[in-house]
BAZAZA-805804 format. One line per field, with one value per atom (N, C-alpha, C): atom name; x, y, z; residue number from 1; residue in one letter. Coordinates in nm, 2 decimals, always signed. Layout:
site c(CA, ...);
u c(X, ...);
v c(Y, ...);
w c(Z, ...);
pos c(NUM, ...);
code c(A, ...);
***
This chain:
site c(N, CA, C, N, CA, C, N, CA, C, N, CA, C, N, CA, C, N, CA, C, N, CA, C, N, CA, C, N, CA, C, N, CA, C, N, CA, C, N, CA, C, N, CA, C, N, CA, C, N, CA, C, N, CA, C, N, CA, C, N, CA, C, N, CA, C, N, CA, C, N, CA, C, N, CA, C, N, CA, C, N, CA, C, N, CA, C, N, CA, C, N, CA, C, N, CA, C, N, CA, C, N, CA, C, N, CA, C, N, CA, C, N, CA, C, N, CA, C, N, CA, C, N, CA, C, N, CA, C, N, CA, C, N, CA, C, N, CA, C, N, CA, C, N, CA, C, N, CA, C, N, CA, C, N, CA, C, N, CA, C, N, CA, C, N, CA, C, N, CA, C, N, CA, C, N, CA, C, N, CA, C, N, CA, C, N, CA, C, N, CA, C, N, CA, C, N, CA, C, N, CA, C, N, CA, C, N, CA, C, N, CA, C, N, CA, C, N, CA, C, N, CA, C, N, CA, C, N, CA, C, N, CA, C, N, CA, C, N, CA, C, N, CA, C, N, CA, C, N, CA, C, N, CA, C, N, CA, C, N, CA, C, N, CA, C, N, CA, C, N, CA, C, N, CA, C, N, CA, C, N, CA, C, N, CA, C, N, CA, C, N, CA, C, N, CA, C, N, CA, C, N, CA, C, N, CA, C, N, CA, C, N, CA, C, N, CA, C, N, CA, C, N, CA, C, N, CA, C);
u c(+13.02, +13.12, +13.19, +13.25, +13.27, +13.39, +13.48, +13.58, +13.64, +13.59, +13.68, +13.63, +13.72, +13.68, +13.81, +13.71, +13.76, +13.87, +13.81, +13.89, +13.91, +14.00, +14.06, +14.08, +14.03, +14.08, +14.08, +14.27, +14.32, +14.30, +14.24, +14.27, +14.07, +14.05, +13.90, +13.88, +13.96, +13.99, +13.95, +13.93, +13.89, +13.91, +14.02, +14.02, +14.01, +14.01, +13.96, +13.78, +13.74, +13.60, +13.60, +13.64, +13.60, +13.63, +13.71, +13.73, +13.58, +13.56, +13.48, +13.35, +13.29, +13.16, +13.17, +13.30, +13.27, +13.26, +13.34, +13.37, +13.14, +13.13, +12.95, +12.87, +12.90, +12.83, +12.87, +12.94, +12.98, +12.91, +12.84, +12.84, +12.87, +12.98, +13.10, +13.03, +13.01, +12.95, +13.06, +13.16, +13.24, +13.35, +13.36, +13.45, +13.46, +13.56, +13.61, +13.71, +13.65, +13.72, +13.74, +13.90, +13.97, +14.03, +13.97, +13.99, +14.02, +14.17, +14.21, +14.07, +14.04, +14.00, +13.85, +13.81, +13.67, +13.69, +13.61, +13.61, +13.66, +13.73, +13.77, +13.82, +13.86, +13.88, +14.00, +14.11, +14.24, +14.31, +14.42, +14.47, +14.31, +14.20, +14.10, +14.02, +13.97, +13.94, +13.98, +14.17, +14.18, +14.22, +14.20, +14.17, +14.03, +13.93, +13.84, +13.75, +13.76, +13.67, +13.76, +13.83, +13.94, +14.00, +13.89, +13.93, +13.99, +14.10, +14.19, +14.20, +14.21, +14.25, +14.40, +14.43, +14.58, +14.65, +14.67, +14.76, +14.84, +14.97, +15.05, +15.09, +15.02, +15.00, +14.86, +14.89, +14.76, +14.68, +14.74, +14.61, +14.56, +14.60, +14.52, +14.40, +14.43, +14.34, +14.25, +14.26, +14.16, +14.06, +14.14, +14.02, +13.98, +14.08, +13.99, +13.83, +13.81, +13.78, +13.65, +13.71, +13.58, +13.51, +13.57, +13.50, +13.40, +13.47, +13.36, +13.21, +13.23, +13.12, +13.05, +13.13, +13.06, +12.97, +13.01, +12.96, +12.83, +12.76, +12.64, +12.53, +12.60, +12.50, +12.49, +12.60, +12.59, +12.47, +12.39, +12.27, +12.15, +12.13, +12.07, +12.08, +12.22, +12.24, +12.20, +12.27, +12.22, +12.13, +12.07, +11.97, +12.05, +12.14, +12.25, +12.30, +12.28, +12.39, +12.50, +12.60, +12.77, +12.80, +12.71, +12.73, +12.83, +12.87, +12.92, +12.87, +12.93, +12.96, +13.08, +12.98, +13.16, +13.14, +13.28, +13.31, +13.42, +13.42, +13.59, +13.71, +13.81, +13.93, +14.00, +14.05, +14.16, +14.37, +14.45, +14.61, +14.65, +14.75, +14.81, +14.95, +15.03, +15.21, +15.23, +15.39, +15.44, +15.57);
v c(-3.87, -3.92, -3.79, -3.81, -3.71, -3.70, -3.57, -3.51, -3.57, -3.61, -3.65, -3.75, -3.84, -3.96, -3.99, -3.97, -4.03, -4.14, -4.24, -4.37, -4.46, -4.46, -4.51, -4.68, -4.75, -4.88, -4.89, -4.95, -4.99, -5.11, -5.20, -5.33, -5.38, -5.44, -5.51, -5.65, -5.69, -5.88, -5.88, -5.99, -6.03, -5.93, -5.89, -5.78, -5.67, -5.63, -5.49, -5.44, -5.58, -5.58, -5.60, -5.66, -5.69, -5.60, -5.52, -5.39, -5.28, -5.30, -5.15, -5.24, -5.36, -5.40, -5.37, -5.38, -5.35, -5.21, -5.14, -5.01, -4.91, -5.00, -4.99, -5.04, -5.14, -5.19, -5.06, -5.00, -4.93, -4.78, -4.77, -4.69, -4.54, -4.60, -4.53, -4.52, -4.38, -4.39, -4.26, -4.16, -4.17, -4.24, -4.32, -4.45, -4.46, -4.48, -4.50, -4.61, -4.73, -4.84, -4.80, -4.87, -4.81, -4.98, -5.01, -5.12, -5.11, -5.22, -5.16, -5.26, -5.37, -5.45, -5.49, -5.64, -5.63, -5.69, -5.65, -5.72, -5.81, -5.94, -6.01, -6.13, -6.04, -6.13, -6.16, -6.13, -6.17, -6.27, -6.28, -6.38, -6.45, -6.35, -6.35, -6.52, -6.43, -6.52, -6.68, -6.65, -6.81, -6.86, -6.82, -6.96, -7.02, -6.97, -7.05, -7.08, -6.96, -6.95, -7.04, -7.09, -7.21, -7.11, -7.12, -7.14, -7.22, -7.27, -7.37, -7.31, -7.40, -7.35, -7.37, -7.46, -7.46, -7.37, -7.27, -7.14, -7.15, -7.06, -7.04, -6.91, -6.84, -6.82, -6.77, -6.74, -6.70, -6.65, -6.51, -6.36, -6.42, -6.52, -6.58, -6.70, -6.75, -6.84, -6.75, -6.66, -6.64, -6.53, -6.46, -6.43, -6.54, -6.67, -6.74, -6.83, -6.86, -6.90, -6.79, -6.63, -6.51, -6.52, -6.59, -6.57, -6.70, -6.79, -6.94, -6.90, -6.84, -6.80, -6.66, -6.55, -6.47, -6.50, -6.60, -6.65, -6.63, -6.78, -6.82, -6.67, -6.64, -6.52, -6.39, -6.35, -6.28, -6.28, -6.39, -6.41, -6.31, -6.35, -6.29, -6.15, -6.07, -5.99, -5.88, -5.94, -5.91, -5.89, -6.00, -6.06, -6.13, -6.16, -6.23, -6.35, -6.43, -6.55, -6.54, -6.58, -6.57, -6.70, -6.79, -6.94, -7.04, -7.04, -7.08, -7.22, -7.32, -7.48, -7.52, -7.52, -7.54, -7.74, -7.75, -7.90, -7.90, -8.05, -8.09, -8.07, -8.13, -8.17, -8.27, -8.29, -8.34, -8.32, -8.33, -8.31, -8.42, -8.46, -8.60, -8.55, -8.57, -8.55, -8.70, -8.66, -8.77, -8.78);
w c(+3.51, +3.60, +3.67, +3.86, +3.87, +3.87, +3.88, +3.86, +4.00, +4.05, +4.21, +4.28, +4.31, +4.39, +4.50, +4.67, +4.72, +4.75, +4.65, +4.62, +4.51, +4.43, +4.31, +4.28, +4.26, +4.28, +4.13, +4.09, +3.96, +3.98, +3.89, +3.84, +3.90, +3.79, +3.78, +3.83, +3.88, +3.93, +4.03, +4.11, +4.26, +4.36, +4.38, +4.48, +4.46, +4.33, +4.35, +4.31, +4.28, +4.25, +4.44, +4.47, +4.60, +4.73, +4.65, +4.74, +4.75, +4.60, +4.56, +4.61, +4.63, +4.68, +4.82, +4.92, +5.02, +5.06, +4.99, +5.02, +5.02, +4.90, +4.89, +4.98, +5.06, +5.18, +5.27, +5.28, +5.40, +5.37, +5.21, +5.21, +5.14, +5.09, +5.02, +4.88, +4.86, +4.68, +4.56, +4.66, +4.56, +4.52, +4.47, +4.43, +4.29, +4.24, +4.12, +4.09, +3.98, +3.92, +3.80, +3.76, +3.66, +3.62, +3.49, +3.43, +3.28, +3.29, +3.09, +3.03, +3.10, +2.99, +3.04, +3.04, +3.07, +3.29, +3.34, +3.49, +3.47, +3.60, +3.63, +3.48, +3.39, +3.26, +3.29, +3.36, +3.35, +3.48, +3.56, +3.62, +3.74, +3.78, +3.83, +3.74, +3.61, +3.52, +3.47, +3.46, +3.47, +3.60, +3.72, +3.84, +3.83, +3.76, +3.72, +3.85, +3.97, +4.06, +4.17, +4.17, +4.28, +4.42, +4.52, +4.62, +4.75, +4.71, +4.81, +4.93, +5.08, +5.16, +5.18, +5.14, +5.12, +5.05, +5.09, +5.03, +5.09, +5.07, +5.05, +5.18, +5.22, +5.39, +5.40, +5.58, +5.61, +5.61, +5.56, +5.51, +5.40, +5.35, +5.19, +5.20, +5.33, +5.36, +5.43, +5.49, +5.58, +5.48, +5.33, +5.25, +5.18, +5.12, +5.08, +5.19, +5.32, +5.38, +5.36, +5.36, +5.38, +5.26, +5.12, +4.97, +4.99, +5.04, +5.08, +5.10, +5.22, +5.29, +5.25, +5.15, +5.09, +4.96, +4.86, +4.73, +4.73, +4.87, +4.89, +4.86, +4.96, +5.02, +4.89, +4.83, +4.72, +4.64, +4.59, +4.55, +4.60, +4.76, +4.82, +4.85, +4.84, +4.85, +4.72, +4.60, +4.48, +4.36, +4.42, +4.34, +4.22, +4.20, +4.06, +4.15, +4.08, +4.15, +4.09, +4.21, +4.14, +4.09, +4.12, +4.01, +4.13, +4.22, +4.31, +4.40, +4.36, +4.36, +4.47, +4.59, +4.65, +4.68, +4.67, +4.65, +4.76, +4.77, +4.86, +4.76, +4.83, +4.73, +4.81, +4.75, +4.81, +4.78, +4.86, +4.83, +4.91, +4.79, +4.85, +4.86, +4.93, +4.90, +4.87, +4.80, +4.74, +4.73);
pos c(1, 1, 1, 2, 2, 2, 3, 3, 3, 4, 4, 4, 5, 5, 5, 6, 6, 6, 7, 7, 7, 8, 8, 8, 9, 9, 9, 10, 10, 10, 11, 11, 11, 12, 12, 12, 13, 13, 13, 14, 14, 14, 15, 15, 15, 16, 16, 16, 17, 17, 17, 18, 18, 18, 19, 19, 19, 20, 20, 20, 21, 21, 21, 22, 22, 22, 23, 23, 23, 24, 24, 24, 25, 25, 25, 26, 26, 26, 27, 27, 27, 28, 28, 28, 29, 29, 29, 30, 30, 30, 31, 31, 31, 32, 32, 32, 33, 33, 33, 34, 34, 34, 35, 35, 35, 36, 36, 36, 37, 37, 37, 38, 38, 38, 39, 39, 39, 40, 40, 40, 41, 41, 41, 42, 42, 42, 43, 43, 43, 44, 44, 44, 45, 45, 45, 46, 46, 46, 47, 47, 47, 48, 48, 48, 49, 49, 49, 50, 50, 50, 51, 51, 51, 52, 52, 52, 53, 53, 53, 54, 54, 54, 55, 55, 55, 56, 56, 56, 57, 57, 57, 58, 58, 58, 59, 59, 59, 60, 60, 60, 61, 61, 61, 62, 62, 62, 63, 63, 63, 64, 64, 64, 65, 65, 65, 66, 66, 66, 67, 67, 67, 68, 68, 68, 69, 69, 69, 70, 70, 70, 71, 71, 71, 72, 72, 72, 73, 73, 73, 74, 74, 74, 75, 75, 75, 76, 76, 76, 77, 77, 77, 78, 78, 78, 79, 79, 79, 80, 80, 80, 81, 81, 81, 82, 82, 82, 83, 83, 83, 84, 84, 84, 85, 85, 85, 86, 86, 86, 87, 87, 87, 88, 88, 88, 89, 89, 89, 90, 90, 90, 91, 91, 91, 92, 92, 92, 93, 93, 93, 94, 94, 94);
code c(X, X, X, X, X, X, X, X, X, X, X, X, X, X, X, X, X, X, X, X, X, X, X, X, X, X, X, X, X, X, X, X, X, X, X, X, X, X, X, X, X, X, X, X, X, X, X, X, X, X, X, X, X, X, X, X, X, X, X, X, X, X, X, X, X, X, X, X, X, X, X, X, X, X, X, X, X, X, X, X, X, X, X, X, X, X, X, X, X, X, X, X, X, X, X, X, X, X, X, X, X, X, X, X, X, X, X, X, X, X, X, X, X, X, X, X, X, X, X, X, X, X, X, X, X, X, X, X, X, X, X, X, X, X, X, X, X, X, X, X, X, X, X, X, X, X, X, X, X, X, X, X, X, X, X, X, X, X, X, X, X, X, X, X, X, X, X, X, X, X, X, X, X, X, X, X, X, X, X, X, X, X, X, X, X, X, X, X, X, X, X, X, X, X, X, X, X, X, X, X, X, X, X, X, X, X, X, X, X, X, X, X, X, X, X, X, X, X, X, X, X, X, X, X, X, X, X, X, X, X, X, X, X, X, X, X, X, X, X, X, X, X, X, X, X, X, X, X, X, X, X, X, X, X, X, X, X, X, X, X, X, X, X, X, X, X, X, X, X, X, X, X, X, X, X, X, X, X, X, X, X, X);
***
């Protein structure tokens, strides 16, 4: 490992796994992830993969909407499938 990296990403969960894959599409190979425990084991881990478009604002729908349409492809990209089942839902008010 080296002594210096351009770019430090703390925390192993959705976005910062998802930082460091893009930052590698672009290219970027000094990079450094810094995780206390195992990847995506923690608040990542229990949503249980649940992407709603119904968030809570915009910049959240419009990465949830980008994870939709990244999952598929990840296979092909990877060669690993990310296990990805996308379904409807439905929300009722009451």
């Amino acid at each position: 490992m080296s002594d210096h990296s351009r770019v430090v990403v703390i925390g192993g969960g959705m976005f910062g796994v998802s930082i460091l894959y893009h930052l590698a599409l672009e290219g970027w190979t000094d990079t450094l992830l810094i995780e206390k425990g195992e990847l995506t084991s923690g608040s990542t881990w229990h949503a249980a993969g649940q992407c709603p478009n119904f968030v809570g604002s915009l910049s959240l729908a419009h990465i949830h909407h980008y994870a939709t349409r990244l999952y598929p492809e990840l296979g092909e990209r990877t060669g690993q499938t990310a296990g990805w089942h996308g379904c409807g839902g439905l929300r009722l008010a009451y």
